[in-house]
C-alpha positions in Angstrom: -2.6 -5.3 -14.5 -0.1 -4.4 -17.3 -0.9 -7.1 -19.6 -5.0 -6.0 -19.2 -3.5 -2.6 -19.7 -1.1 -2.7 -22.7 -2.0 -6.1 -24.6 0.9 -6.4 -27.2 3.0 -6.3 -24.3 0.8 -8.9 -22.9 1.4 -10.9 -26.4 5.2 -10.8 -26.4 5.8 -11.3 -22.6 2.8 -13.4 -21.4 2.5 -10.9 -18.8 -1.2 -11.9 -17.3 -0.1 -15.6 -17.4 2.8 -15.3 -15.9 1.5 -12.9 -13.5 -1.3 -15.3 -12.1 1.2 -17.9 -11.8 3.3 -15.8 -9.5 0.3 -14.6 -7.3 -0.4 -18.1 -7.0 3.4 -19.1 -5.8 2.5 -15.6 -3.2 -1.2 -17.3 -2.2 0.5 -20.4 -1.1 3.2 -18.8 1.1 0.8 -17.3 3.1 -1.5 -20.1 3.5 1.3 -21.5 4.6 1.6 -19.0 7.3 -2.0 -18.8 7.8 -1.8 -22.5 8.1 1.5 -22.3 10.2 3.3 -25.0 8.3 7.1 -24.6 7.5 7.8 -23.1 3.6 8.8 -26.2 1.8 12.5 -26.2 2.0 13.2 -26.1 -2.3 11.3 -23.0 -2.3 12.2 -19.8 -1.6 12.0 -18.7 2.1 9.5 -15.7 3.3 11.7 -13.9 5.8 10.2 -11.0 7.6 6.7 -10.0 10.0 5.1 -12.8 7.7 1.9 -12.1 8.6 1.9 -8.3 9.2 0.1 -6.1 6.7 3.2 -5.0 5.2 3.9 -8.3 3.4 0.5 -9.8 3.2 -2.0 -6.8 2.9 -0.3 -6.1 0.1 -0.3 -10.0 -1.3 -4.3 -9.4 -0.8 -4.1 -6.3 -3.4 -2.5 -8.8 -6.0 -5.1 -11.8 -4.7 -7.8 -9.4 -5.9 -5.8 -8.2 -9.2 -5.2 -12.0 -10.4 -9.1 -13.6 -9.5 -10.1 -10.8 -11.8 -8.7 -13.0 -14.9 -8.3 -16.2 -13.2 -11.6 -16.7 -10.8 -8.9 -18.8 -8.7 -11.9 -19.2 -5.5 -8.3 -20.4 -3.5 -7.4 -16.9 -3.6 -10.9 -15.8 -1.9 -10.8 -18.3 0.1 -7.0 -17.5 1.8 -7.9 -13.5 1.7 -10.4 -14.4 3.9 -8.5 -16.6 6.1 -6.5 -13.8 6.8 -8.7 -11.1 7.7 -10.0 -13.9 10.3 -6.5 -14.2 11.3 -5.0 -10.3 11.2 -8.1 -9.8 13.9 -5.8 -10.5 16.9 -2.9 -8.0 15.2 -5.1 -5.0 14.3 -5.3 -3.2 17.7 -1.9 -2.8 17.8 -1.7 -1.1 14.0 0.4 1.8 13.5 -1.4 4.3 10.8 1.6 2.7 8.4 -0.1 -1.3 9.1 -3.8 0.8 8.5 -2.1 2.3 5.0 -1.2 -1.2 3.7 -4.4 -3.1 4.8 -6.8 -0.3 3.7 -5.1 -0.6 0.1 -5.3 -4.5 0.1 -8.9 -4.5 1.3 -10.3 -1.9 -0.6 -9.0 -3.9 -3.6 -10.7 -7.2 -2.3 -13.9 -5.8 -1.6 -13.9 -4.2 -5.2 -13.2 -7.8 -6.0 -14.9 -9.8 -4.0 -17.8 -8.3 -3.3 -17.6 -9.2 0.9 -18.7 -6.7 3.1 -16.1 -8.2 5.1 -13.6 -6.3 3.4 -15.3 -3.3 2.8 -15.9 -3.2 6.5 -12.0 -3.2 7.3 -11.4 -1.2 4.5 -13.3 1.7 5.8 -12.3 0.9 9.3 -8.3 1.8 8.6 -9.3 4.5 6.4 -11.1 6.0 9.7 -8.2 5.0 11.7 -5.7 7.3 9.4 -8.1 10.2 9.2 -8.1 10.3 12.9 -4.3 10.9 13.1 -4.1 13.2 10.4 -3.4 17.1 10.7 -5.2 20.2 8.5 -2.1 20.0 6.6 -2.2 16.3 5.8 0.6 14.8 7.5 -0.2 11.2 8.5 2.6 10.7 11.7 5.7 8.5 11.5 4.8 5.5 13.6 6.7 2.9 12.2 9.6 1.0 14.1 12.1 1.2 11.3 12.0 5.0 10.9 12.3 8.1 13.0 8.9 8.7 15.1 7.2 12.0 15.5 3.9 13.5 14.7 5.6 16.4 12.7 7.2 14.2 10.2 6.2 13.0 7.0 7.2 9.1 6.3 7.3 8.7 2.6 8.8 5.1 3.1 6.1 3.3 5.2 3.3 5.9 6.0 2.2 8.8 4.1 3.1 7.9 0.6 0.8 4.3 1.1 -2.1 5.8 3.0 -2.4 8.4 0.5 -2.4 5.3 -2.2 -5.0 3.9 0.2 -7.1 6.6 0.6 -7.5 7.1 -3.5 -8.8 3.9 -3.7 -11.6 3.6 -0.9 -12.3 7.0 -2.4 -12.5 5.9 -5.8 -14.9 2.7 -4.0 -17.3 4.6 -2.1 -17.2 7.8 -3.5 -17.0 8.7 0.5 -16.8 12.5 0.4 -14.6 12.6 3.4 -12.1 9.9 1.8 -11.9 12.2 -1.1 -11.0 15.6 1.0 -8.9 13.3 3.2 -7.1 12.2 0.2 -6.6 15.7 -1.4 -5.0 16.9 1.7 -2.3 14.4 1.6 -1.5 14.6 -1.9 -1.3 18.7 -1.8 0.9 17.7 0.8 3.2 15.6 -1.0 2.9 17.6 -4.1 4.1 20.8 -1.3 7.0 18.6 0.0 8.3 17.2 -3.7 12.3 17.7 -3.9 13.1 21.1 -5.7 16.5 20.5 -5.2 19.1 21.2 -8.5 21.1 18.0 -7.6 20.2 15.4 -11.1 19.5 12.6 -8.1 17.3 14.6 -6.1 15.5 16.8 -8.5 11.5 15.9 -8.7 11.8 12.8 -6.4 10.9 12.5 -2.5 13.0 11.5 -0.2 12.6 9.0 3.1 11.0 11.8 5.5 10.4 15.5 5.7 10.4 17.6 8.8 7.3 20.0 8.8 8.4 21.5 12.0 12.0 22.9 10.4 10.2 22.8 6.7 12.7 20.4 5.0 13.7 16.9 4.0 15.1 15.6 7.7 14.4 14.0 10.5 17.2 11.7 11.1 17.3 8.0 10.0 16.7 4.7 11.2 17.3 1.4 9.7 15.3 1.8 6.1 13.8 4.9 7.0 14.4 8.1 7.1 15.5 11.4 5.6 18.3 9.4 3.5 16.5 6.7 2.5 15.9 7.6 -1.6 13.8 4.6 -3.1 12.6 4.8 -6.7 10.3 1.6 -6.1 9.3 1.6 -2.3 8.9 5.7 -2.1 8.8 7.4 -5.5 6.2 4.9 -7.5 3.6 4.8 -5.1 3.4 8.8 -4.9 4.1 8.9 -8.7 1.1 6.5 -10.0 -1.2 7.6 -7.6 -1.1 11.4 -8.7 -1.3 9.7 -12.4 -4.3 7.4 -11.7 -5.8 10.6 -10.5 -5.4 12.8 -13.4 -6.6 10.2 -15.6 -9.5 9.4 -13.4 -8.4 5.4 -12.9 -7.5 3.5 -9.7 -5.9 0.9 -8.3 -9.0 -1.0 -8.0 -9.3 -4.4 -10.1 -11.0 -3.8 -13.2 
């Protein structure tokens, strides 16, 4: 996406080459899994809820990204495996699981053109705007950080749902995406660290209490009130609020 975005970069780095090679070392891990073969042992290992949207949700988003320059049909072809597959997983999604495959099918469907994926797309979407309040908050489900339905996740939940919810938004136009969308991102934009601490100042942090009105909520493994993370927390929020004032998205172009 950078090197279709900034092409001297793309001259000097080989970013797009290099970057469909990756995804292709990415597609074949999770045929693998897909396929439930072992990871050849002289490459690196996948460790983790292989198959949980998490991991490979967000593999589909760079499945879609790369066939846009490549036209690899292996990376169709395992995208779809996997929707086949995740079918068994999907009633047991937390609105975390729903923010991660809604973001990697939205961007397949923009893709790929299946109604398959359009279909699951708007089905998580739906999913999360049941859960959410008027205010926006999208509740803390996942196992690795504090529950609650008064706190705001900004490592696993809210900060990739509202990613999420941009792009089916920017796909269908959906009017209800759009509000839905809005209210999570006057949300975050509410919740955004005012802090005078250097570290702190302009970032968000792992979770934020609406019930006490502050960054809190305990911590649990990853996440939590503690959990800082420029990559994980910070970018997601940060380049969604910029893809929106510059009217782009996350969708493959």
């Amino acid at each position: 996406m950078i090197g279709k975005q900034y092409p001297k970069l793309n001259k000097t780095y080989s970013l797009i080459e290099n970057g469909v090679e990756t995804v292709e070392a990415v597609r074949k891990s999770i045929q693998n899994l897909l396929d439930d073969k072992e990871q050849p042992k002289d490459e690196p290992q996948v460790a983790g809820v292989n198959l949980s949207p998490h991991f490979a949700a967000l593999a589909l988003m760079a499945f879609a990204n790369s066939w846009k320059v490549s036209e690899n049909p292996d990376l169709h072809a395992t995208a779809l495996q996997y929707i086949d597959r995740v079918q068994e997983m999907k009633k047991d999604f937390t609105s975390s699981e729903h923010g991660y495959y809604l973001i990697g099918n939205a961007c397949c469907a923009s893709a790929f053109g299946d109604e398959i994926f359009l279909t699951e797309a708007k089905e998580s979407a739906d999913c999360i705007l049941s859960v959410m309040s008027p205010e926006g908050v999208i509740p803390s489900e996942h196992n690795e950080a504090p529950i609650g339905k008064n706190l705001v996740d900004t490592v696993y939940t809210q900060n990739w749902c509202t990613l999420g919810l941009h792009a089916i938004w920017k796909l269908t136009g959906d009017i209800s995406y759009r509000d839905a969308y809005e209210r999570s991102a006057k949300l975050l934009a509410k919740i955004q660290d005012q802090s005078p601490a250097p570290h702190l100042n302009g970032c968000w942090r792992g979770m934020y209490d609406m019930e006490h009105d502050t960054w809190g909520g305990g911590d649990l493994f990853e996440g939590g009130e503690n959990s800082i993370y420029s990559g994980w927390t910070n970018a997601p929020i940060s380049f969604t609020f910029a893809m929106d004032i510059l009217n782009i998205s996350l969708l493959p172009g």
